[in-house]
Each structure stands twice: as C-alpha cells, then as structure tokens.
KEZAVEX-367660 format. One record per residue: residue number from 0; y, z, x of N, C-alpha, C, O, CB in turn. Coordinates in nm, 3 decimals, decimal comma, always signed. Glycine has a CB too. Layout:
KEZAVEX-367660
(rec NUM; (Y; Z; X); (Y; Z; X); (Y; Z; X); (Y; Z; X); (Y; Z; X))
...
END
This chain:
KEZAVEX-367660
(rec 0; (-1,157; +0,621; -0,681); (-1,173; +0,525; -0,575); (-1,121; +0,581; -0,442); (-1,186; +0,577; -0,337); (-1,099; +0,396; -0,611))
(rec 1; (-0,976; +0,645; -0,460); (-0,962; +0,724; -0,296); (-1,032; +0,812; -0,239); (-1,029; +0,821; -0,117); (-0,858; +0,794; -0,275))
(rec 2; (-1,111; +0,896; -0,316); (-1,160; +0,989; -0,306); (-1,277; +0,924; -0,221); (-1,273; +0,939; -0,099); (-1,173; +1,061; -0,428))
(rec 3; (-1,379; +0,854; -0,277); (-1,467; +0,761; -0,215); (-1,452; +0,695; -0,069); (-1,536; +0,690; +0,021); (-1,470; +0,665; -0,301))
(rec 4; (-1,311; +0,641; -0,075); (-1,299; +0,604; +0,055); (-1,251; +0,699; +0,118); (-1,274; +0,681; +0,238); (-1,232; +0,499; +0,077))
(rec 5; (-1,182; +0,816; +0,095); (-1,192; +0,954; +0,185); (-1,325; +0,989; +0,240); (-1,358; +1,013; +0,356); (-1,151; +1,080; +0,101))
(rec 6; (-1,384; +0,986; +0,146); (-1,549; +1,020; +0,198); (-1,595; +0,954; +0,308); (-1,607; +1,000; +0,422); (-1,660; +0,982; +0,095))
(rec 7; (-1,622; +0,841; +0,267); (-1,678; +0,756; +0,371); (-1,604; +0,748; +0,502); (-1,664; +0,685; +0,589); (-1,689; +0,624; +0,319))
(rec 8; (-1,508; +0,789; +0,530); (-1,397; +0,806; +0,633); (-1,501; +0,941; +0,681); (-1,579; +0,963; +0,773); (-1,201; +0,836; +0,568))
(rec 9; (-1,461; +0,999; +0,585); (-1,492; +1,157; +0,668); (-1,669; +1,162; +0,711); (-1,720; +1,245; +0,785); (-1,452; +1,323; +0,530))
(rec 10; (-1,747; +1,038; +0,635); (-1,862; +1,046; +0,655); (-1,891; +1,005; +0,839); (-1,963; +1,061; +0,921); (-1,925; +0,953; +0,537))
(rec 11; (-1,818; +0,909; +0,849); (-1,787; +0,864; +0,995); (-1,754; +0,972; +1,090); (-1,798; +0,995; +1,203); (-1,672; +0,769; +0,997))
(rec 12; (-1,646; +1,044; +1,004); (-1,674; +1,098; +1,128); (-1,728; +1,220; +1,143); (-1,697; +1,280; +1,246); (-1,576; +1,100; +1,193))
(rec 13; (-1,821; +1,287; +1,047); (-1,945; +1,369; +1,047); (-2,013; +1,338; +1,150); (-2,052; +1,412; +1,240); (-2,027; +1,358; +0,937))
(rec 14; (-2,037; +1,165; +1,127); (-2,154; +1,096; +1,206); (-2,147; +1,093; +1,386); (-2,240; +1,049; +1,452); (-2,154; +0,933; +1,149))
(rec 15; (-2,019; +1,147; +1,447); (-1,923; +1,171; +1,566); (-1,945; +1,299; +1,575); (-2,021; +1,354; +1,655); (-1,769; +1,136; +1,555))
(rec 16; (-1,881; +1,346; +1,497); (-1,888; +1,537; +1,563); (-1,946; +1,649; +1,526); (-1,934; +1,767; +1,559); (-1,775; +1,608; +1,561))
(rec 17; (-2,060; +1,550; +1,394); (-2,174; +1,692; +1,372); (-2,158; +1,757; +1,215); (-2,058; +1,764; +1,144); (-2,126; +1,842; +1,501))
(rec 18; (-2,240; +1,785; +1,201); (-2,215; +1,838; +1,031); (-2,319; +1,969; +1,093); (-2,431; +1,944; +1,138); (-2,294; +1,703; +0,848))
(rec 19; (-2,269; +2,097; +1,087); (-2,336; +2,228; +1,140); (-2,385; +2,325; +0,975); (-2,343; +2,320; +0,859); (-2,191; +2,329; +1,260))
(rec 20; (-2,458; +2,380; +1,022); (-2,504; +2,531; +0,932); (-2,375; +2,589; +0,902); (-2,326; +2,575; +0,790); (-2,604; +2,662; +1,027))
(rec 21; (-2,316; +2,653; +0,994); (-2,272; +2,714; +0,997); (-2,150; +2,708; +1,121); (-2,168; +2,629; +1,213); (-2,357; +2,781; +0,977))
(rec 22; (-1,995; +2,819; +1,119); (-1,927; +2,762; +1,229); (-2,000; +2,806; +1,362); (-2,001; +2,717; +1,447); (-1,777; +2,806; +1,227))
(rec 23; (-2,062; +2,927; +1,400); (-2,113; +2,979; +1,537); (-2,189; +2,834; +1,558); (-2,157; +2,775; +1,661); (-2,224; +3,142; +1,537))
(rec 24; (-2,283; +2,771; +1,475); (-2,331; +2,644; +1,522); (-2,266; +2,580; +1,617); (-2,313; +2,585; +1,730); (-2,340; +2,561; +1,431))
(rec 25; (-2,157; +2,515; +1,595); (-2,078; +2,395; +1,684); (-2,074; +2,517; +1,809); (-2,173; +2,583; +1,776); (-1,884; +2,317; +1,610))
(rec 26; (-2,047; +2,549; +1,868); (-2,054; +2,617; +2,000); (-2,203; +2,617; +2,072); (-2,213; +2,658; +2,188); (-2,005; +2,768; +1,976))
(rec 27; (-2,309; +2,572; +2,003); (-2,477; +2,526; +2,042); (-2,468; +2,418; +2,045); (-2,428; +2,334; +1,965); (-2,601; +2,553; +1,953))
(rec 28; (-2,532; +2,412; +2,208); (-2,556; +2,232; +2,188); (-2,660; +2,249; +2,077); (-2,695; +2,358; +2,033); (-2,632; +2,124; +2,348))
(rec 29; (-2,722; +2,083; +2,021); (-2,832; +2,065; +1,992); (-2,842; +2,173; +1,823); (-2,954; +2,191; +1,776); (-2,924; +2,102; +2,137))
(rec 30; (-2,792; +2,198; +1,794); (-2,789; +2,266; +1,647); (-2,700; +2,221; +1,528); (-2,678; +2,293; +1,430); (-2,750; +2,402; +1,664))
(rec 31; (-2,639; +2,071; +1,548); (-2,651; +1,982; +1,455); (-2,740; +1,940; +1,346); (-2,846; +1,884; +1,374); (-2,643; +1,914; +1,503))
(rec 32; (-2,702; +1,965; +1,209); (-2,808; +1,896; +1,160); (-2,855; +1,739; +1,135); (-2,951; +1,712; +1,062); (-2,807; +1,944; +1,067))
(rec 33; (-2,799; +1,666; +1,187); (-2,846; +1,499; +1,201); (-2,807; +1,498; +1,352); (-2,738; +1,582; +1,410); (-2,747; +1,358; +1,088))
(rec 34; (-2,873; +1,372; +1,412); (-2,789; +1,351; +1,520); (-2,655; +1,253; +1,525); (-2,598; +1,157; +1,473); (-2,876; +1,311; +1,611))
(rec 35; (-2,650; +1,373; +1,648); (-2,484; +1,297; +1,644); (-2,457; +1,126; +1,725); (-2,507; +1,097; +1,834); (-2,364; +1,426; +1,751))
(rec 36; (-2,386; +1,050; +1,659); (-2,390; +0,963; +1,651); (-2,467; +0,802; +1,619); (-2,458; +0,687; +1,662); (-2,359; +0,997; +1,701))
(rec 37; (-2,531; +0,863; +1,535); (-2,655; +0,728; +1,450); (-2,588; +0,626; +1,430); (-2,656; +0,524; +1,420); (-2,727; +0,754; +1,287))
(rec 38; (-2,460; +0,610; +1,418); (-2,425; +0,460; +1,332); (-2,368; +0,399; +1,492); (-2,332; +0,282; +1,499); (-2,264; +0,468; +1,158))
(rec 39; (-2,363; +0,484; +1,610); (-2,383; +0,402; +1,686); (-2,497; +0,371; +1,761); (-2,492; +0,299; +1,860); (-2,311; +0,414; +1,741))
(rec 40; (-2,559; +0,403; +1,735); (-2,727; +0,373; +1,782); (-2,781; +0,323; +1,662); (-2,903; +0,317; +1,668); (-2,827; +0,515; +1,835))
(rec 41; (-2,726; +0,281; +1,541); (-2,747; +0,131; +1,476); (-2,668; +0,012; +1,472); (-2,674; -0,086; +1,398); (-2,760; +0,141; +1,358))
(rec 42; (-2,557; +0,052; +1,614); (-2,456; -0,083; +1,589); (-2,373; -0,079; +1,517); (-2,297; -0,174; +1,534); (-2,501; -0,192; +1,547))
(rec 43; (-2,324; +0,026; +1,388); (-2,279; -0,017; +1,294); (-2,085; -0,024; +1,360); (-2,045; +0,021; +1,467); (-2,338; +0,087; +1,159))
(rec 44; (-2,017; -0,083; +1,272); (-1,827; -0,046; +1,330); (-1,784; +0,001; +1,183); (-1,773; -0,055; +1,074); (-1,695; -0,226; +1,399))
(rec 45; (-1,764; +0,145; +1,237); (-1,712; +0,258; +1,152); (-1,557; +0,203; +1,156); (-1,510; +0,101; +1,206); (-1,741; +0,429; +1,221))
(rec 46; (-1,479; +0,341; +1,063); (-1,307; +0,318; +1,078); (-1,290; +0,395; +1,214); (-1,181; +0,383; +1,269); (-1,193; +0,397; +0,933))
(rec 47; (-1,410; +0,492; +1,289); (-1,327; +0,506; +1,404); (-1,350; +0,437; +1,485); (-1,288; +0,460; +1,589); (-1,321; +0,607; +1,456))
(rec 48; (-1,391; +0,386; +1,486); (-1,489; +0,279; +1,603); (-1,348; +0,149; +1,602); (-1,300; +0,112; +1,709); (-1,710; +0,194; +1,508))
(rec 49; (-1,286; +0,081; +1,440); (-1,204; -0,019; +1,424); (-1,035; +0,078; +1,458); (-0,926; +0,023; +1,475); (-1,239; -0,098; +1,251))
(rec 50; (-1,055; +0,204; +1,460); (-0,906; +0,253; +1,490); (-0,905; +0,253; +1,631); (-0,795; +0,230; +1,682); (-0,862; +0,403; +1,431))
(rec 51; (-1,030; +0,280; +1,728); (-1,018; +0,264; +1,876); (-0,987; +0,119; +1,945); (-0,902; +0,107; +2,033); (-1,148; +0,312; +1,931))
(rec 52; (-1,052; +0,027; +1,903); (-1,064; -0,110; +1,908); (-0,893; -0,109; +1,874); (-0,839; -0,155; +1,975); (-1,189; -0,192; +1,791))
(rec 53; (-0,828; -0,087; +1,810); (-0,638; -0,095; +1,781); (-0,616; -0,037; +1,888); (-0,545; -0,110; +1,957); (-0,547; -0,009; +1,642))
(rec 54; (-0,642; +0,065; +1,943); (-0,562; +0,139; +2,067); (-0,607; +0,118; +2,227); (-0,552; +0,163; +2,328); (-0,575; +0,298; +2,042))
(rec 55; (-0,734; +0,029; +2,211); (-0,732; -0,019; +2,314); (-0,656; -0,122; +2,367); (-0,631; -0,224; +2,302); (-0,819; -0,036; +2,325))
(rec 56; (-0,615; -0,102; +2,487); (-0,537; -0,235; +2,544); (-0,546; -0,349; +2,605); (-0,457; -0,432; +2,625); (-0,480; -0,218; +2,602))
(rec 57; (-0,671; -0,352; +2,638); (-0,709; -0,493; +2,624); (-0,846; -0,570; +2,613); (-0,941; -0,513; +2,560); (-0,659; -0,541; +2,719))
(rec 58; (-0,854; -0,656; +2,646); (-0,935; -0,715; +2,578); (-1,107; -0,703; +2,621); (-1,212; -0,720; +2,558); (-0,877; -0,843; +2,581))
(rec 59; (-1,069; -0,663; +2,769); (-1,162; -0,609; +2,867); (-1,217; -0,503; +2,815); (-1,339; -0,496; +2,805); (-1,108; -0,576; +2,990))
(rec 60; (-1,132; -0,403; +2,773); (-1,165; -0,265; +2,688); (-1,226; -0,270; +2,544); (-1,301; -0,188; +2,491); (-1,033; -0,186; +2,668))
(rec 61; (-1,166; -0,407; +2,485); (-1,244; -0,371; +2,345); (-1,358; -0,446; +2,378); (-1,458; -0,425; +2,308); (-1,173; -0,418; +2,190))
(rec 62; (-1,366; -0,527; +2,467); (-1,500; -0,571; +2,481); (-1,645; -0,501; +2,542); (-1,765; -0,526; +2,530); (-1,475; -0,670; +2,549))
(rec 63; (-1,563; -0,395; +2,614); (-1,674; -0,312; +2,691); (-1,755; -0,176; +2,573); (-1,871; -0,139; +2,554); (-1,576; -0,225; +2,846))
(rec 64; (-1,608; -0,132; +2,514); (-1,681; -0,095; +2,382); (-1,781; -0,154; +2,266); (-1,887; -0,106; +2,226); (-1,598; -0,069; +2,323))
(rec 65; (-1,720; -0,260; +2,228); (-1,805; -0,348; +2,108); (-1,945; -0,416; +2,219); (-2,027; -0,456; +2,137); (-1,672; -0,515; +2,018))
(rec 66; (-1,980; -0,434; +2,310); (-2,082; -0,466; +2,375); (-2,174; -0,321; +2,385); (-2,293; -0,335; +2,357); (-2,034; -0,534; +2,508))
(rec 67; (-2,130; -0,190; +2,423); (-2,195; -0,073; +2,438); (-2,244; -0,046; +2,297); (-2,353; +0,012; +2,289); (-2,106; +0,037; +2,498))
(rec 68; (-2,179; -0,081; +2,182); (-2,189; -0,052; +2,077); (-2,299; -0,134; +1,985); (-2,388; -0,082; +1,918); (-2,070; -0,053; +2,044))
(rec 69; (-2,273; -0,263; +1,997); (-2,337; -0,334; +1,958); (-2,512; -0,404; +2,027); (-2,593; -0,487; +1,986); (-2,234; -0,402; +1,946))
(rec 70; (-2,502; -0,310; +2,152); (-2,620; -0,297; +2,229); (-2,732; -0,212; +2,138); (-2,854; -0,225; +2,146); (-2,582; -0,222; +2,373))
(rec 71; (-2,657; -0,120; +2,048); (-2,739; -0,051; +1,984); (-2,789; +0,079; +2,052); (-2,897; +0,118; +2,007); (-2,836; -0,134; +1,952))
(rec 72; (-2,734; +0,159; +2,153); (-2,793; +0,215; +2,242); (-2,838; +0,353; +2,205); (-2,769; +0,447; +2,166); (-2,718; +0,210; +2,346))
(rec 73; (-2,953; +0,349; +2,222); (-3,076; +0,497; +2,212); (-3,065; +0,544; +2,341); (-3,177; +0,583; +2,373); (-3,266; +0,464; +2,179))
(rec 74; (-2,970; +0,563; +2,451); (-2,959; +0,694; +2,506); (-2,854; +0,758; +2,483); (-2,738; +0,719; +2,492); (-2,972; +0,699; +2,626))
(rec 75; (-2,912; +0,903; +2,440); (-2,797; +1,012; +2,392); (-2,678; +0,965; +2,471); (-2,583; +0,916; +2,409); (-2,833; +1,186; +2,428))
(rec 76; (-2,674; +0,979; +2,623); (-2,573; +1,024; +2,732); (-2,467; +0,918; +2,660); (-2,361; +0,945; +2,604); (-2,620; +0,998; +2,924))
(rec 77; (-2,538; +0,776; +2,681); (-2,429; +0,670; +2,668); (-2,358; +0,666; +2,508); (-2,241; +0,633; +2,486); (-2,503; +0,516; +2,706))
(rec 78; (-2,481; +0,716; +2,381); (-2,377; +0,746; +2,273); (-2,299; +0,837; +2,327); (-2,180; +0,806; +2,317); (-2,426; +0,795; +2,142))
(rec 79; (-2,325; +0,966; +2,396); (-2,216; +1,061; +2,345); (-2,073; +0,995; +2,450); (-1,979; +1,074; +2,440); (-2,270; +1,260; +2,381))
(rec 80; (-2,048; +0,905; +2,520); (-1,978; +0,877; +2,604); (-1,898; +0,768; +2,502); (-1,775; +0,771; +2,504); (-2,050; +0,839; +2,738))
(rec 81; (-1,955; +0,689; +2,428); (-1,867; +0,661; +2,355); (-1,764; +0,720; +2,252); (-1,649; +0,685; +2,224); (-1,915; +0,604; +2,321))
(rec 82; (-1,868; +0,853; +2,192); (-1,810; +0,936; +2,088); (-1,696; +0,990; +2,187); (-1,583; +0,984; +2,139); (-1,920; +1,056; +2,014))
(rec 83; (-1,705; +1,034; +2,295); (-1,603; +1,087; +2,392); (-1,465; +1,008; +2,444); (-1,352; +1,046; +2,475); (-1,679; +1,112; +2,508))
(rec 84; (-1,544; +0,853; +2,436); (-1,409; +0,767; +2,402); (-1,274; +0,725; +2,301); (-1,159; +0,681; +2,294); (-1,447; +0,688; +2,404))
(rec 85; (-1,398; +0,780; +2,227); (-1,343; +0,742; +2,063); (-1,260; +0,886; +2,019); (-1,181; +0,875; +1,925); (-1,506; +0,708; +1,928))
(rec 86; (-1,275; +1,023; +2,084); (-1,245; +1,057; +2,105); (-1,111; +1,167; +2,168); (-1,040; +1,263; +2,138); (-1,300; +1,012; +2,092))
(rec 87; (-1,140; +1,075; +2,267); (-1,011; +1,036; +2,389); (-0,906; +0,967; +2,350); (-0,799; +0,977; +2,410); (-1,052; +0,947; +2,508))
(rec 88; (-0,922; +0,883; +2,237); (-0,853; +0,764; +2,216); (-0,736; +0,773; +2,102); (-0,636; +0,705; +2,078); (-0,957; +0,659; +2,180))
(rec 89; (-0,830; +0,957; +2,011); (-0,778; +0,972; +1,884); (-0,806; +0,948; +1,780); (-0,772; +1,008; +1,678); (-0,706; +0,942; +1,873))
(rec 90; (-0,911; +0,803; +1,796); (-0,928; +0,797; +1,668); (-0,991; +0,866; +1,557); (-0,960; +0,850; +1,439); (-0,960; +0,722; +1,664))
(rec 91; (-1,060; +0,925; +1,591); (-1,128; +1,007; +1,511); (-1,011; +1,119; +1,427); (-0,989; +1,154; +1,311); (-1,243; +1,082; +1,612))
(rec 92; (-0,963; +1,142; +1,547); (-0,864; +1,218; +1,437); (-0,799; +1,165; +1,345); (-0,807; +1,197; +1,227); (-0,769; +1,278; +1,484))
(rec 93; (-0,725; +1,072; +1,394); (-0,663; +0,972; +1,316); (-0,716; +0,947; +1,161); (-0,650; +0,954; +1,057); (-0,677; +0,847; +1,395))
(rec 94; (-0,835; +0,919; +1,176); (-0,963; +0,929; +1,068); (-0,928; +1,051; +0,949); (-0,900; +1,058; +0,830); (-1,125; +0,979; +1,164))
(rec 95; (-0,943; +1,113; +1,029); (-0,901; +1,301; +0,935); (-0,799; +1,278; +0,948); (-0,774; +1,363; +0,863); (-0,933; +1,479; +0,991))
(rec 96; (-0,666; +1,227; +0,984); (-0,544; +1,223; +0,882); (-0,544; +1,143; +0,796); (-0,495; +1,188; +0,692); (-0,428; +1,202; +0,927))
(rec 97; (-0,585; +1,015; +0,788); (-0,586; +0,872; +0,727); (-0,664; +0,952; +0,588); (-0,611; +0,931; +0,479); (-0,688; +0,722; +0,833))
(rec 98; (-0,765; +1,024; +0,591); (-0,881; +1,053; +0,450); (-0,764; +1,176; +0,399); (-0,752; +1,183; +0,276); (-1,103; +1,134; +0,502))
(rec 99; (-0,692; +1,257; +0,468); (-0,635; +1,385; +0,386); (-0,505; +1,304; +0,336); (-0,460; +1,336; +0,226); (-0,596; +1,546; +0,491))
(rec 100; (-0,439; +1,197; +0,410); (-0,337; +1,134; +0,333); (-0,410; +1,096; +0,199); (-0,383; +1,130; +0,084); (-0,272; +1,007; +0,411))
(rec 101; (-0,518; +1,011; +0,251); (-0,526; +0,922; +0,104); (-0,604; +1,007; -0,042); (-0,612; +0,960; -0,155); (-0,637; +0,764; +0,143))
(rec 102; (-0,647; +1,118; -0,005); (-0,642; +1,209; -0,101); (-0,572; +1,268; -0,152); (-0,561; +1,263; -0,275); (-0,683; +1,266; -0,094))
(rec 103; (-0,496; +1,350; -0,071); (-0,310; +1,399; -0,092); (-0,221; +1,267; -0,222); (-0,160; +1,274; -0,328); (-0,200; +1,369; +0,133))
(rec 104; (-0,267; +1,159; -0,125); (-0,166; +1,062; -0,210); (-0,221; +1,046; -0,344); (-0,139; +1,030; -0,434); (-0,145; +0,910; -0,145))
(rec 105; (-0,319; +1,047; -0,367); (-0,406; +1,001; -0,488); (-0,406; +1,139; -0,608); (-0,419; +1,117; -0,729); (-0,585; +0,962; -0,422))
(rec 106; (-0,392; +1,253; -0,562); (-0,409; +1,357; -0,610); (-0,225; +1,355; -0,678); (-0,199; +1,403; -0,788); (-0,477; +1,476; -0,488))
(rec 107; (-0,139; +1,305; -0,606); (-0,041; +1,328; -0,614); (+0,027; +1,253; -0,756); (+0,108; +1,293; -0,839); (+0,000; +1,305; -0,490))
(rec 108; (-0,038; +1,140; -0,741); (-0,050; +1,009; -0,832); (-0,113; +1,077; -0,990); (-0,089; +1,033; -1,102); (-0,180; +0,874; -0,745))
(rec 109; (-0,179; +1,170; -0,963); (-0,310; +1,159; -1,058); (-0,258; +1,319; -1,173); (-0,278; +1,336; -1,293); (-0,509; +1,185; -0,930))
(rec 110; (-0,190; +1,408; -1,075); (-0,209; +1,564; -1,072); (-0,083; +1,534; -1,259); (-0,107; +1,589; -1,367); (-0,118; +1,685; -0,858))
(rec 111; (+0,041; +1,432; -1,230); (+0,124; +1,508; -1,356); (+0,054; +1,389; -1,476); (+0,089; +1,409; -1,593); (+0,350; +1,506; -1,335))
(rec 112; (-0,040; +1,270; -1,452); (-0,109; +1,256; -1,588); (-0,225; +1,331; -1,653); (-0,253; +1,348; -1,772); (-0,150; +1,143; -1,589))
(rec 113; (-0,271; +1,363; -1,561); (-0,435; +1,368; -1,607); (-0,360; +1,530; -1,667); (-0,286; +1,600; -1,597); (-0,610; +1,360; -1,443))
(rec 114; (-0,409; +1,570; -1,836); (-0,398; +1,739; -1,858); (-0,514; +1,827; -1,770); (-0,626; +1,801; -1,727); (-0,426; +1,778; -2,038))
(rec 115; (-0,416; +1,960; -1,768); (-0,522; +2,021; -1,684); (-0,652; +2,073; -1,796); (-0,648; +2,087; -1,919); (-0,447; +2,161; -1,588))
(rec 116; (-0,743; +2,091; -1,715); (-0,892; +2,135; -1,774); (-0,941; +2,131; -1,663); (-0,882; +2,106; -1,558); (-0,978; +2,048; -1,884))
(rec 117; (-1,102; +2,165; -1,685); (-1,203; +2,175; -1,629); (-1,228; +2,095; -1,477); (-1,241; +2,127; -1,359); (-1,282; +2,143; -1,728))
(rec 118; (-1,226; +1,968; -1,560); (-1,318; +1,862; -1,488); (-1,174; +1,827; -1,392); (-1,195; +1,773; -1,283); (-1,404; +1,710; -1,608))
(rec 119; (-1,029; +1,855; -1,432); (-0,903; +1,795; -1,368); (-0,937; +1,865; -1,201); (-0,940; +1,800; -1,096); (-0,729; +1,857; -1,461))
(rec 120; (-0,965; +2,054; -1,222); (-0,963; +2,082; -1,142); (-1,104; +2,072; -1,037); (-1,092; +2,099; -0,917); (-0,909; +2,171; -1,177))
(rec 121; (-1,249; +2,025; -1,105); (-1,324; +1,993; -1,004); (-1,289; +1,905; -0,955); (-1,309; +1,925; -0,835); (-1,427; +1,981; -1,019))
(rec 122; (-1,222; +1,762; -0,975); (-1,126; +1,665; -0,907); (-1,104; +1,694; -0,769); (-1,147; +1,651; -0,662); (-0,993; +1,664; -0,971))
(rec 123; (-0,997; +1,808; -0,818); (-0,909; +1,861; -0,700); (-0,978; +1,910; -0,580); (-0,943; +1,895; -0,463); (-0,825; +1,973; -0,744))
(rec 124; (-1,139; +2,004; -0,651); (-1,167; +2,059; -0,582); (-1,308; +1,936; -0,501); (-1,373; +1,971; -0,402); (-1,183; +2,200; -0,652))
(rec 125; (-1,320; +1,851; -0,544); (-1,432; +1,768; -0,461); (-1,326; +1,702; -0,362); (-1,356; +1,719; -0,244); (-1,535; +1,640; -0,561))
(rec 126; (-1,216; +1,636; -0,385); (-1,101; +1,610; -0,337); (-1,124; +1,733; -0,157); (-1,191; +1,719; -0,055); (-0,960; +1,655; -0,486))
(rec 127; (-1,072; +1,791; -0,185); (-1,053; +1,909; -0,105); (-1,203; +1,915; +0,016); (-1,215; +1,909; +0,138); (-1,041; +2,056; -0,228))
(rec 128; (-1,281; +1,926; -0,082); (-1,393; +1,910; -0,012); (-1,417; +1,814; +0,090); (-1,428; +1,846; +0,209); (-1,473; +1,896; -0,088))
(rec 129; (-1,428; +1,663; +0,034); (-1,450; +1,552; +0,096); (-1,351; +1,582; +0,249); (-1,399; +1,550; +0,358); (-1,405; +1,417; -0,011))
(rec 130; (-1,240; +1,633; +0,240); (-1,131; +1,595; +0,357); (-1,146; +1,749; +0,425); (-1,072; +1,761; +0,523); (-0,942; +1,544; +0,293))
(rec 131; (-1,223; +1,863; +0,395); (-1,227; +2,007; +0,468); (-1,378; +2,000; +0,525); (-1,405; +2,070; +0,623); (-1,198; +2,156; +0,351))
(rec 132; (-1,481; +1,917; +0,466); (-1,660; +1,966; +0,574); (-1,632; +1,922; +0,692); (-1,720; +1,963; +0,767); (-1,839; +1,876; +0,534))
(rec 133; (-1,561; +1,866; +0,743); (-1,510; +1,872; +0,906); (-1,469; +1,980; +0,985); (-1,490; +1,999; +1,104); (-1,402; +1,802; +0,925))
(rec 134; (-1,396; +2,061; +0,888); (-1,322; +2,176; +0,965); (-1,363; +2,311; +0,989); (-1,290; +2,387; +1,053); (-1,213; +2,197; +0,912))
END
C-alpha cells in the first residue's frame, strides 16, 4: 500500500517536471516524453498542487491558483507558470521527500519480518524505483 501511494506521489510529480529518455534529455526543451503538465490542463488537484495550496498565504493566493487550475488551461505558457509556482513554493519537492519517507518507513516496517528471498528483494528494489525515476 505505501509503495502505491509513493507512486502516485511521484507520478505527480513526473506529471511537473518530465519523465526524459535519457539524462542529456532534461537540458532540451521539448524532449519530454508526455507533456509536461496534463493533470493541469485537466483540472485535476494533485499532492503538489494540495501541498502549495498549505503554503500559500492567503486566501487571494489559493484562490488565484485553484481558479488558473481549475480553468483547465491549454496554454503551455500559463501551465508552465503554474508548474513554476508550485515550484517556487517547494512543493514538489516536498512531494519527493513525503514518497522517499513513506517508502523508507514502510521498508523499514517490512525489511526484519518478511525472510529474505527473491521476491523480498524485488520489493526493495520496485520500492527504490518508484522514489529514484525523478532523479
């Protein structure tokens, strides 16, 4: 179950800063393989989207976000200005600590019952995975 919600954490924020070929990729614009930011150009409220909305300060601010957001907006400029907020704000990172804690913690929980074998260590290693295709 943590592992899952690690994912979906880290899926968010794929959906922000790009899932590449390769690392020389991220230094190209435009050589992403999805575009970047779809779930806000479907409206959707990710965990970074609900960790910015916490660090904004007021009410003016979370409103100018959740209105840009919930506009649904299909121009690149204005997604990437949010991703740049969200950004700015941390949350995203925040995101990638929140998914490597809750794997860390779960692994930690899990590592002196489960005997080791096979399948203990693909665990570890999808584990690992889910919280490193960011980096």
């Amino acid at each position: 179950e943590s592992v899952g919600i690690a994912f979906q954490i880290m899926d968010d924020v794929l959906n922000l800063r790009g899932l590449y070929s390769k690392d020389a990729d991220k230094m190209k614009k435009g050589t992403a393989l999805k575009r970047l930011g779809e779930d806000i150009v479907e409206g959707k409220v990710t965990m970074p989207v609900c960790k910015a909305m916490a660090k904004l300060k007021t009410v003016e601010e979370r409103r100018k976000l959740w209105d840009t957001i919930r506009a649904k907006p299909q121009d690149q400029v204005v997604v990437d200005s949010v991703i740049a907020e969200l950004e700015g704000l941390g949350a995203i990172e925040e995101c990638i600590e929140q998914a490597d804690t809750i794997v860390n913690e779960a692994w930690a929980d899990l590592d002196s019952v489960i005997p080791d074998s096979f399948a203990k260590m693909m665990l570890r290693s999808f584990g690992w995975f889910v919280i490193e295709r960011c980096g």
